[in-house]
NUTIFI-35770 format. One record per atom (N, C-alpha, C): residue in one letter; x, y, z. Coordinates in steps of 0.02 Angstrom, whole numbers, padded with zeros to 5 digits, always signed. Each point is the difference from the previous one (the first is absolute). Example, Ala and Ser with C-alpha at 12.3 -4.5 7.8 and 13.67 -1.06 7.14 Angstrom:
! residues 2
a+00660-00284+00390
a-00045+00059+00000
a+00045+00060+00000
s-00018+00053-00036
s+00042+00059+00003
s-00039+00055+00037
//
This chain:
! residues 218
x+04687+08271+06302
x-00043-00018+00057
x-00044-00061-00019
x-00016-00049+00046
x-00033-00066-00007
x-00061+00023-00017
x-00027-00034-00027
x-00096-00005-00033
x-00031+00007+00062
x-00066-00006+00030
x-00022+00001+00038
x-00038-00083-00005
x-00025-00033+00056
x-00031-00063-00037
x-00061+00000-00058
x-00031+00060+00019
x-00068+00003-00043
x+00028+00004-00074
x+00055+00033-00004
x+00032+00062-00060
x+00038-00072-00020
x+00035-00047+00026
x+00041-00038-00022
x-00048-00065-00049
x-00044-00035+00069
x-00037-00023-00046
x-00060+00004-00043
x+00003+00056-00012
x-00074+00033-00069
x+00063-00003-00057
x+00070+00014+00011
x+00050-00011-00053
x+00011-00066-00031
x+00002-00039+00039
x+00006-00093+00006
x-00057-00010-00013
x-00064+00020+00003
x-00062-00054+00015
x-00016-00035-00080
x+00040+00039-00065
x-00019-00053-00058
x+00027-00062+00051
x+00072-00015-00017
x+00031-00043+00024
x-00052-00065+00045
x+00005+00034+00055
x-00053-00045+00047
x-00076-00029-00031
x-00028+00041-00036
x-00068-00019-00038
x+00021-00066-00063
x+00055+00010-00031
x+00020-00032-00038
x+00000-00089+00026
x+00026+00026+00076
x-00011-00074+00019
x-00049-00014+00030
x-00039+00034+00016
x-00049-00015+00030
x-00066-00045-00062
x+00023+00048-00042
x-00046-00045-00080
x+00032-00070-00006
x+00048+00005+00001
x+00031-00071-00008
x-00007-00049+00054
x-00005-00006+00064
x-00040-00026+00055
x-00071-00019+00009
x-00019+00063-00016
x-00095-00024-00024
x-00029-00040-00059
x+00071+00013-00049
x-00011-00048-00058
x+00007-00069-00007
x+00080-00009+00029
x-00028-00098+00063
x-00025+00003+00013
x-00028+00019+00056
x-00037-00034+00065
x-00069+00005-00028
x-00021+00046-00044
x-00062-00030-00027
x+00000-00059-00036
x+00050-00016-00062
x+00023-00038-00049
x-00045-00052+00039
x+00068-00014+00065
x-00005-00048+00066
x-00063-00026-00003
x-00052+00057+00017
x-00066-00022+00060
x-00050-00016-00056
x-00001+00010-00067
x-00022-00004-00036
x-00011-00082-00004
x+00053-00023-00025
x+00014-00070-00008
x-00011-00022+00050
x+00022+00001+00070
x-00006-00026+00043
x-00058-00025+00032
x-00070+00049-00015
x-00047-00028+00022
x-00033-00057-00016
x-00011-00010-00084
x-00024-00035-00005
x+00029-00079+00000
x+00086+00012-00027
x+00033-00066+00002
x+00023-00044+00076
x-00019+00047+00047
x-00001-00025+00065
x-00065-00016+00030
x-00049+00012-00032
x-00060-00037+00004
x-00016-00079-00040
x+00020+00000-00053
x+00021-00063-00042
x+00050-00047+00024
x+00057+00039+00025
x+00031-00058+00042
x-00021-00032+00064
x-00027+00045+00040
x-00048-00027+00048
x-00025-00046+00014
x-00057+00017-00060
x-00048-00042-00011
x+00035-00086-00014
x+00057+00009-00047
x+00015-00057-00015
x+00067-00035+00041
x+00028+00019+00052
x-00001+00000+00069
x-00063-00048+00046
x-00040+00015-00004
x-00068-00031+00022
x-00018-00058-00014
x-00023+00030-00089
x-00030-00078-00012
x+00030-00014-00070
x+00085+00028+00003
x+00046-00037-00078
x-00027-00063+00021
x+00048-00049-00066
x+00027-00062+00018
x+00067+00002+00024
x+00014-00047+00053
x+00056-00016+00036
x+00065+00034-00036
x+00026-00027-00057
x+00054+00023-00018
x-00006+00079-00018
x-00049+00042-00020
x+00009+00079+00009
x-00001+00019+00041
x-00029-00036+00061
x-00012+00025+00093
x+00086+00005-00002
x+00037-00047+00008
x+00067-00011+00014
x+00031+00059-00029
x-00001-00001-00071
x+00032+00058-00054
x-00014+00069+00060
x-00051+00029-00014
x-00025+00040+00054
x+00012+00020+00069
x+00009-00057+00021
x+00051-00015+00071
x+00051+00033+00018
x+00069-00031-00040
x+00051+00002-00018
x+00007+00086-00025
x-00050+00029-00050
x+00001+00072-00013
x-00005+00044+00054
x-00042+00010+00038
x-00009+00015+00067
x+00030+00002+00065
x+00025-00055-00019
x+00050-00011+00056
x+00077+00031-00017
x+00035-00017-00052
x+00059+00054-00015
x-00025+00086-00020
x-00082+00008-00014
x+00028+00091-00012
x-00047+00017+00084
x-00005-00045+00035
x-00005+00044+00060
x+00034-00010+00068
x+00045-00046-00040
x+00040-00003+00055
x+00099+00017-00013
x+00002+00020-00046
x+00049+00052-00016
x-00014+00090-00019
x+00057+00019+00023
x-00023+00086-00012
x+00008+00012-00076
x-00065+00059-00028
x-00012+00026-00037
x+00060-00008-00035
x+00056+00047+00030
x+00071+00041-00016
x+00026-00055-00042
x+00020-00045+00056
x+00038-00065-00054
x-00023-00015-00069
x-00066-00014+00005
x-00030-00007-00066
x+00012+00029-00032
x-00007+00069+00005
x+00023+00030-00054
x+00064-00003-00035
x+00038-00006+00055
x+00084-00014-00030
x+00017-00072-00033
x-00054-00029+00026
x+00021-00070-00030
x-00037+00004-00066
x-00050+00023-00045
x-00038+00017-00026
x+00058+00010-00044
x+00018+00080+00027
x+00038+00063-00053
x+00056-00022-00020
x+00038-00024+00060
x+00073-00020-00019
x+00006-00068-00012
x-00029-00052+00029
x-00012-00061-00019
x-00004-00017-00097
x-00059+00012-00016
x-00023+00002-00061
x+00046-00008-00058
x+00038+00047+00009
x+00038+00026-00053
x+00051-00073-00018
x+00030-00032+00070
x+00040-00057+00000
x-00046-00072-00014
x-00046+00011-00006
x-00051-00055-00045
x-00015+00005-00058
x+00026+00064-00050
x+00000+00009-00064
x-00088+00042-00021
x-00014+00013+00062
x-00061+00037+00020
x-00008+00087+00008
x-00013+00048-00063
x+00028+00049-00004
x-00056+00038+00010
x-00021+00035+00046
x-00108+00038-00008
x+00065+00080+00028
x-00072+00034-00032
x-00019+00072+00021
x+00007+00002+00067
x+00023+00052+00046
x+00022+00000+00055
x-00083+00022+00031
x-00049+00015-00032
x-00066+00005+00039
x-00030-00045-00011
x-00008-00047-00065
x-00023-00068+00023
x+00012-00040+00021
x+00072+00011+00036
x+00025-00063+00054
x-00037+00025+00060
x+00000+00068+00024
x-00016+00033+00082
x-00086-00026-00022
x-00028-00005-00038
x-00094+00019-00017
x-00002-00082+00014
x+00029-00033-00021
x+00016-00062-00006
x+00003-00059+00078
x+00052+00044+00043
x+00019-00023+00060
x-00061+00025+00053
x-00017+00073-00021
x-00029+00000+00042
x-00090-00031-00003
x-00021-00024-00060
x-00057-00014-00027
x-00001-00063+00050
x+00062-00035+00006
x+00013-00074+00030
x-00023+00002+00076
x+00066+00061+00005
x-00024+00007+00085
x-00048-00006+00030
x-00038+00075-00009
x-00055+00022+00005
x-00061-00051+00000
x+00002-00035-00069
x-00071-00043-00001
x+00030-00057+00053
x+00041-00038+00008
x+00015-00055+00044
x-00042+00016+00074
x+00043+00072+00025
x-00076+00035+00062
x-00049-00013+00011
x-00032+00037-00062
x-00071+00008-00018
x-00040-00065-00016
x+00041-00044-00032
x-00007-00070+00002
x-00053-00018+00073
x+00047-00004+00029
x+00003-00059+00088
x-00047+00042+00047
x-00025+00078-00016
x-00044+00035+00007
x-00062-00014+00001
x-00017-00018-00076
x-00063-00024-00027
x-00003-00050-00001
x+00052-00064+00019
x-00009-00058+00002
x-00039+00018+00076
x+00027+00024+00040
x-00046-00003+00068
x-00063+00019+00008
x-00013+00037-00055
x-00081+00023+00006
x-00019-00046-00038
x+00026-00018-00043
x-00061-00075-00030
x+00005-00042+00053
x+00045-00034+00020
x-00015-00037+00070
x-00038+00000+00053
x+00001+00067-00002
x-00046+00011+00052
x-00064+00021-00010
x-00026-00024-00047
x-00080+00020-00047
x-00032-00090+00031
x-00057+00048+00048
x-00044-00074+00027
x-00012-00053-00069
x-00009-00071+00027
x-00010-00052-00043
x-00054-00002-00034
x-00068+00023+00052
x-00060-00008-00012
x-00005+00063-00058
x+00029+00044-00035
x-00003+00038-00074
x+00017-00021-00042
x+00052-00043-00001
x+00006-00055-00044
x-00053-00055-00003
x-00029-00028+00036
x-00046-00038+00005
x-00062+00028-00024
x-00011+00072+00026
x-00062+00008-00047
x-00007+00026-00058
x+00077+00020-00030
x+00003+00026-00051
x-00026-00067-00064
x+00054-00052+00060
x-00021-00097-00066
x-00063+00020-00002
x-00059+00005+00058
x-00056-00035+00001
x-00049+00073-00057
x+00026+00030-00026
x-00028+00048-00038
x+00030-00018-00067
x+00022-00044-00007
x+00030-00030-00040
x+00056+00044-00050
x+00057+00028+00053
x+00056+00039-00050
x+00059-00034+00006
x+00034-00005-00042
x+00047-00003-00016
x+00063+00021+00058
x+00051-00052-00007
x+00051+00017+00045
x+00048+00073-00007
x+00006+00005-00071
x+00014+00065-00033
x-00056+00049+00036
x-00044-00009-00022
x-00051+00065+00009
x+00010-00008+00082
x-00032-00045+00038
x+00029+00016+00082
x+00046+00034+00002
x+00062-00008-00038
x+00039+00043+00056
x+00014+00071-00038
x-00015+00026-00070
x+00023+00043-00021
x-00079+00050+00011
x-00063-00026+00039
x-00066+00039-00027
x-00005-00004+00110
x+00025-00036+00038
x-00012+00004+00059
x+00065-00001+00040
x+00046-00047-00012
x+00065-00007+00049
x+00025+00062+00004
x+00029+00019-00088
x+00038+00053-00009
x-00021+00055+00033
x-00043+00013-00028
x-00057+00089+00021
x+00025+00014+00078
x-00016-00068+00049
x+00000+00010+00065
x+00055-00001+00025
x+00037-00025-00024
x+00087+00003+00008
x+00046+00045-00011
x-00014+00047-00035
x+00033+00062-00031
x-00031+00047+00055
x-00056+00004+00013
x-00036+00037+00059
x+00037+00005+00045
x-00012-00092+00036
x+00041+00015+00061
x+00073-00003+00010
x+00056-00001-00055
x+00067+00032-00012
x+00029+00052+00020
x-00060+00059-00023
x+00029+00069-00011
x+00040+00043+00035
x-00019-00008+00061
x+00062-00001+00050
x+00088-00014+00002
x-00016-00078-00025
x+00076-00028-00019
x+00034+00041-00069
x-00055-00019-00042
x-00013+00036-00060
x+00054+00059-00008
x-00038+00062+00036
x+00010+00050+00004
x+00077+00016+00032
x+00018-00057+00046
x+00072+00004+00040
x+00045-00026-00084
x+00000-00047-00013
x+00022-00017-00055
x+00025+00046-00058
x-00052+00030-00012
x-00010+00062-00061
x+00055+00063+00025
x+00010+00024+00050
x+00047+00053+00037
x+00057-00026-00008
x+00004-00086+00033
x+00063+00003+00016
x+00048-00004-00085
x-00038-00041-00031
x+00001-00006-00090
x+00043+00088-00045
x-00044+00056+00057
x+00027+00041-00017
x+00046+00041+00042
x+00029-00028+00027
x+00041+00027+00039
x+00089-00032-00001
x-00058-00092-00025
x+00068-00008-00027
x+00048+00006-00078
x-00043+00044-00015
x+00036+00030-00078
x+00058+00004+00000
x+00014+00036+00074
x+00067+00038+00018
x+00043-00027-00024
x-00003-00093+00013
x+00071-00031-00001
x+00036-00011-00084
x-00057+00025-00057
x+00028+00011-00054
x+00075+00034-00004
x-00024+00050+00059
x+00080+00065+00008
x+00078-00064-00021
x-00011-00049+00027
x+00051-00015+00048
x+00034-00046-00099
x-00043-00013-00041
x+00042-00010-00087
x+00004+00051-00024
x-00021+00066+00016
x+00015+00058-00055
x-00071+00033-00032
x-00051-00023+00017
x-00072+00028-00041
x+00009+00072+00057
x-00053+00031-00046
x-00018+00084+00017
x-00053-00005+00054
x-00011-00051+00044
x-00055+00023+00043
x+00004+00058+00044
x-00068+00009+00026
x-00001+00072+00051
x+00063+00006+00039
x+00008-00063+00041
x+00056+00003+00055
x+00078+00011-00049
x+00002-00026-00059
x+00068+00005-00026
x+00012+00082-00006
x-00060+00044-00015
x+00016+00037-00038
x+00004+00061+00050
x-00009-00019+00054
x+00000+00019+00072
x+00064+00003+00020
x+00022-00063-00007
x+00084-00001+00011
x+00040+00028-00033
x-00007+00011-00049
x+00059+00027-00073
x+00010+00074+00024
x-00079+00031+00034
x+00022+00069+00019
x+00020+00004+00066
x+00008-00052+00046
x+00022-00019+00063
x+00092-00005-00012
x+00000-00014-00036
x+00077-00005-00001
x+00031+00032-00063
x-00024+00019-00033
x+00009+00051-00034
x+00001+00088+00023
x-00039+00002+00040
x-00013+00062+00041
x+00026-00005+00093
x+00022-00049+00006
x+00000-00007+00060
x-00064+00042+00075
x-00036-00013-00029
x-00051+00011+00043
x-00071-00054+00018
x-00027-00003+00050
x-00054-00057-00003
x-00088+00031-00020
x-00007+00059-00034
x-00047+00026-00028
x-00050-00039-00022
x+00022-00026-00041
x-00029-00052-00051
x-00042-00062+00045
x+00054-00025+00019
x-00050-00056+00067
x-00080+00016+00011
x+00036+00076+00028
x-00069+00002+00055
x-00065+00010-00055
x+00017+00029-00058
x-00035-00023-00035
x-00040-00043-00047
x+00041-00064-00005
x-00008-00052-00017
x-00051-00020+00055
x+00012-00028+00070
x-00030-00009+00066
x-00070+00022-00028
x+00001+00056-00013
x-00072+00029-00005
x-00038-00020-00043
x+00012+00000-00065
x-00007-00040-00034
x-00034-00091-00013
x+00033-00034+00024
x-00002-00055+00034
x-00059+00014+00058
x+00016+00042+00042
x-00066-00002+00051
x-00074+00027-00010
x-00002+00026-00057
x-00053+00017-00056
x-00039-00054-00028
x+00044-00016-00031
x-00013-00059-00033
x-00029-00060+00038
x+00048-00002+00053
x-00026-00081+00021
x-00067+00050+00042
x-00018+00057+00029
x-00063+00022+00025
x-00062-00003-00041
x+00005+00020-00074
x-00033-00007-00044
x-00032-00060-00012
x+00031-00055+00008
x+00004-00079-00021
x-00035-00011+00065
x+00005+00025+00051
x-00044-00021+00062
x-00062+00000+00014
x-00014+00073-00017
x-00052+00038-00018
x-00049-00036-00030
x+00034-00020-00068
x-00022-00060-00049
x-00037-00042+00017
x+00034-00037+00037
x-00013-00080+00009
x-00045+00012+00067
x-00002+00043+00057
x-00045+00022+00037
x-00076+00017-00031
x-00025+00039-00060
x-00061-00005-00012
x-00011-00045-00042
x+00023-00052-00026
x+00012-00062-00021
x-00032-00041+00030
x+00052-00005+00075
x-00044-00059+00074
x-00069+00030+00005
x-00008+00056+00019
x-00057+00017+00012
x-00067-00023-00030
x+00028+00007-00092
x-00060+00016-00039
x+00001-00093-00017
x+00039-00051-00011
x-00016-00043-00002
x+00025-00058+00046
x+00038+00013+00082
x+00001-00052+00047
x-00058-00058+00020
x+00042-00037-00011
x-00063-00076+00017
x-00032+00012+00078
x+00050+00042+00043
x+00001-00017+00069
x-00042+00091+00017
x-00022+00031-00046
x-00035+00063+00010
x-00061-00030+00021
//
């Protein structure tokens, strides 16, 4: 006689947890790096010199305007035919470090942009530094008013773990599948789903007393 769903997956749930560690373990890797090196590029975005504006450009413009997926394959399977041999998680930590910050990039390039002139102006007339302007006033106020985007960013970052499945890594969704077609039943899904809708609720939650406790526009 068949398991029952509860009975089937409390049997499976190492399985599923297994990937679920391995999902939270990118996508933090991810957000980790991501914050701050997409604030640095930004910035120098802004006010590089010409030829790193361009460099920068050019970065931005191919990882956000091709899909994740490809990258990765061009990454994984590419590589190897360039005499280019990595760990199959520091190519995915790798691609997606690229992605991700390119986003987050053109994000915070918009909130520095959009930081009135006259703070810069009185930051000169207090006599600070172009550095100190923007890392002691631009920044602070820019990260503020993000969090929103921010926060869309950070979910989708983890949601797109998934597409690891599609070279062979153990993420949540792979390990979802293995008992999907291994068992022929869709059990597993609906638990994954849940999962995932946890998660990205949690992350909401987050970034909600976040706006609250430090929105420019509170």
């Amino acid at each position: 006689m068949p398991l029952g769903f509860f009975d089937y997956i409390s049997a499976n749930m190492p399985l599923i947890l297994n990937g679920l560690k391995f999902t939270v373990k990118l996508w933090a890797l991810v957000i980790i790096i991501m914050l701050p090196l997409s604030t640095i590029c930004a910035i120098a975005k802004v006010s590089g010199p010409k030829w790193l504006k361009t460099i920068l450009g050019a970065y931005t413009w191919i990882f956000r305007g091709s899909p994740l997926i490809l990258q990765l394959y061009l990454a994984y399977f590419g590589l190897p035919y360039l005499g280019i041999v990595l760990e199959p998680m520091t190519v995915v930590v790798t691609v997606f470090i690229l992605c991700v910050v390119a986003y987050q990039t053109e994000i915070i390039r918009g909130g520095i942009l959009s930081t009135d002139k006259g703070q810069y102006e009185a930051c000169k007339a207090l006599g600070m530094s172009y550095p100190q302007t923007m890392f002691r006033v631009v920044v602070p106020q820019t990260i503020r008013k993000i969090l929103p985007q921010t926060c869309s960013e950070v979910i989708v970052a983890f949601k797109d773990t998934c597409l690891v499945s599609a070279i062979g890594l153990g993420d949540l969704l792979r390990s979802a599948r293995e008992l999907v077609i291994g068992d022929l039943r869709v059990d597993a899904f609906a638990v994954v789903l849940v999962f995932y809708l946890l998660v990205s609720s949690i992350l909401v939650l987050i970034f909600d007393k976040l706006e609250k406790k430090y929105s420019v526009y509170v």
